[in-house]
Structure formats: C-alpha cells, structure tokens
C-alpha positions as YAML, in Angstrom:
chain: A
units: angstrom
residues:
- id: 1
  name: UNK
  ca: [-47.99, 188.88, 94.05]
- id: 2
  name: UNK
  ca: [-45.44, 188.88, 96.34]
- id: 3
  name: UNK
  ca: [-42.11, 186.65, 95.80]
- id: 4
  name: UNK
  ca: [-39.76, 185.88, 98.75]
- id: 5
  name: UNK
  ca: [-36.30, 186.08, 98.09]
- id: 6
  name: UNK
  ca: [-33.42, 183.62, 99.99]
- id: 7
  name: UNK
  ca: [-30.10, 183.55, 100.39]
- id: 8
  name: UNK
  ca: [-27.24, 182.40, 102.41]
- id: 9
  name: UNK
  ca: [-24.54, 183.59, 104.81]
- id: 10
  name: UNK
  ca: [-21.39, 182.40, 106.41]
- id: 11
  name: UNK
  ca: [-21.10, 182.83, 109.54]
- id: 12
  name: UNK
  ca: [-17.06, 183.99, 110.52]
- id: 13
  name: UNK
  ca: [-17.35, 184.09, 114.65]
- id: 14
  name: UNK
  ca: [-19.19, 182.19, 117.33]
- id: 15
  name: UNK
  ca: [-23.19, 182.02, 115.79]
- id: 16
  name: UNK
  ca: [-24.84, 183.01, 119.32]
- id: 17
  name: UNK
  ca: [-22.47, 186.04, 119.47]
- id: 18
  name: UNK
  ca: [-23.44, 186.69, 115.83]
- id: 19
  name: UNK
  ca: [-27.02, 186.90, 116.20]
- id: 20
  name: UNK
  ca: [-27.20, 188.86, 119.21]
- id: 21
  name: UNK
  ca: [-25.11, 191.43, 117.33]
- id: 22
  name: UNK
  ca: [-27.70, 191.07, 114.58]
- id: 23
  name: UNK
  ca: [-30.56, 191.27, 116.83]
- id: 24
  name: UNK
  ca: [-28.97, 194.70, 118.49]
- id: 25
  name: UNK
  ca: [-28.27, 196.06, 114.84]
- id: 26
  name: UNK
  ca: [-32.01, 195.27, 114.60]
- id: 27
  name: UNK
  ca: [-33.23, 196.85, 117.32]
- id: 28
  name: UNK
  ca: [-31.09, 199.83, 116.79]
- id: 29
  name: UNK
  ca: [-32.80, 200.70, 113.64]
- id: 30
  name: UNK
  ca: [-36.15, 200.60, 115.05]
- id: 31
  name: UNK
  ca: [-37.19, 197.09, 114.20]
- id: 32
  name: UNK
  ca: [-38.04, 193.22, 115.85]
- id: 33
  name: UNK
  ca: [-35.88, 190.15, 116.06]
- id: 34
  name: UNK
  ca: [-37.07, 187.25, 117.76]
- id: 35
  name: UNK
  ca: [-34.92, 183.86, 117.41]
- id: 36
  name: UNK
  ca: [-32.34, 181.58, 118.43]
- id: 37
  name: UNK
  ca: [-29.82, 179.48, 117.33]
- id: 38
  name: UNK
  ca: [-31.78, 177.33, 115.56]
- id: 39
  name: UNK
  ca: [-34.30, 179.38, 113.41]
- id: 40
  name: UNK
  ca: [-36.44, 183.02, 114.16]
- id: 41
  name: UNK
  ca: [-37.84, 186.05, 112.15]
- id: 42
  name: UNK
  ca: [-37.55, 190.10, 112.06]
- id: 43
  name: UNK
  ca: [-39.22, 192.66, 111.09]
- id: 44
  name: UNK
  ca: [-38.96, 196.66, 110.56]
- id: 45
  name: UNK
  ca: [-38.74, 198.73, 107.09]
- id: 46
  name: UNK
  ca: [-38.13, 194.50, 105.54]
- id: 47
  name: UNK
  ca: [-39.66, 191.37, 107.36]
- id: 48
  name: UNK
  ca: [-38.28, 188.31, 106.89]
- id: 49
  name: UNK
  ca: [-36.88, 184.69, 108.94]
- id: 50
  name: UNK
  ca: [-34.19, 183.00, 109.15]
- id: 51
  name: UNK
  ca: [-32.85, 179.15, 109.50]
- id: 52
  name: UNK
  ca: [-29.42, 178.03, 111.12]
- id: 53
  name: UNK
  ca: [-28.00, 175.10, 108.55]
- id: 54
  name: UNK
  ca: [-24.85, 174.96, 110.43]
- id: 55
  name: UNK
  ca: [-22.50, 176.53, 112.81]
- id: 56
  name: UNK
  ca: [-21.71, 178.69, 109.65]
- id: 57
  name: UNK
  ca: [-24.19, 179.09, 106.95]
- id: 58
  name: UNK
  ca: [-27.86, 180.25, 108.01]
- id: 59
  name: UNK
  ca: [-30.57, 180.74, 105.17]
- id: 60
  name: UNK
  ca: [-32.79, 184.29, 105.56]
- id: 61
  name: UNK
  ca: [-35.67, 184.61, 103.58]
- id: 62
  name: UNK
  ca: [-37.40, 188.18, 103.13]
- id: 63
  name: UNK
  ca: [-41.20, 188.03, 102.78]
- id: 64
  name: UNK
  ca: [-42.06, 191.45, 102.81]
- id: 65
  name: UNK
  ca: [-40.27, 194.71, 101.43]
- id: 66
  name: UNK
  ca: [-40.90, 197.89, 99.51]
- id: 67
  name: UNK
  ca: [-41.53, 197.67, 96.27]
- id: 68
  name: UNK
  ca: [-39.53, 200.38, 94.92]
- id: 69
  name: UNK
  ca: [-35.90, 198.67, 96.90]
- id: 70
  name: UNK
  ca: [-34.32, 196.05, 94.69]
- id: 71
  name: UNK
  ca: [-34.06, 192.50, 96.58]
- id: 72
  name: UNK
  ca: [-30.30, 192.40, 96.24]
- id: 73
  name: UNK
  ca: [-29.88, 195.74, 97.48]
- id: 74
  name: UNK
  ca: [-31.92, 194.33, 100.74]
- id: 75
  name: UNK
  ca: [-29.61, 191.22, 100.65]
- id: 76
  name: UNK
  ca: [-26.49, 193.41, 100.66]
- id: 77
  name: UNK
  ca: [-27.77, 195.06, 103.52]
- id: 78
  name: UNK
  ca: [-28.37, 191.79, 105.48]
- id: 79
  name: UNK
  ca: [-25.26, 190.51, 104.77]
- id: 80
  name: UNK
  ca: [-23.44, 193.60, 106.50]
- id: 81
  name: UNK
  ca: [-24.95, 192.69, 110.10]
- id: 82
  name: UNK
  ca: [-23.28, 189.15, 109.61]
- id: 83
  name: UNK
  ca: [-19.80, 190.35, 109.14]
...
C-alpha cells in the first residue's frame, strides 16, 4: 500500500514566477508539470500535485515514488526548486 506524503512551502518571490521556474526545473530533468496558480500535478522519477493556500504557502503531495528513496529525502528535493 502506497501512502502519500504532504508538506508545505513558503513561497519567498512572486508565485507565478515561482512555478514557472519550478515547471522549467521540471522539465529540465526529464519530467511533466502541468498547473497554475491555483492547483496542478507533475510527474517524472516522483509524481505528485500541488495546491496554492496563499500567495506564500502551497501544499505538494507525492503519490508515487521509489520505494527504496526515503520521503523526506524527496521533500528536500522539492523544497530546493522553491527557493
């Protein structure tokens, strides 16, 4: 059985800007994005969505990643496209 895992990130700069540097990140790496400012998914080696709570704070959920890579470590990784 698979468990999703969610967390939150702040959001520092203008949120359109953000997720189109995301999305390029994304892309770069061989993988999907497909959103907007107010909610949208991704997919690649991890597959997962994503909510916008505020101008500053959107939830991601992953739904799908390998088994042998730690959630947090996946987290961590997420977060680093945000910053």
């Amino acid at each position: 059985m698979r468990v999703a895992h969610t967390f939150k990130v702040s959001i520092n700069n203008d949120l359109s800007s953000t997720l189109k540097k995301v999305e390029k990140a994304i892309v770069k790496n061989g993988g999907k994005f497909k959103g907007n400012t107010d909610k949208g998914g991704f997919s690649g080696k991890v597959k997962g969505e994503y909510v916008v709570l505020s101008k500053d704070k959107v939830e991601i959920t992953i739904t799908r990643k390998p088994f042998v890579i730690p959630s947090r470590k996946i987290e961590s990784a997420i977060r680093e496209y945000f910053i």
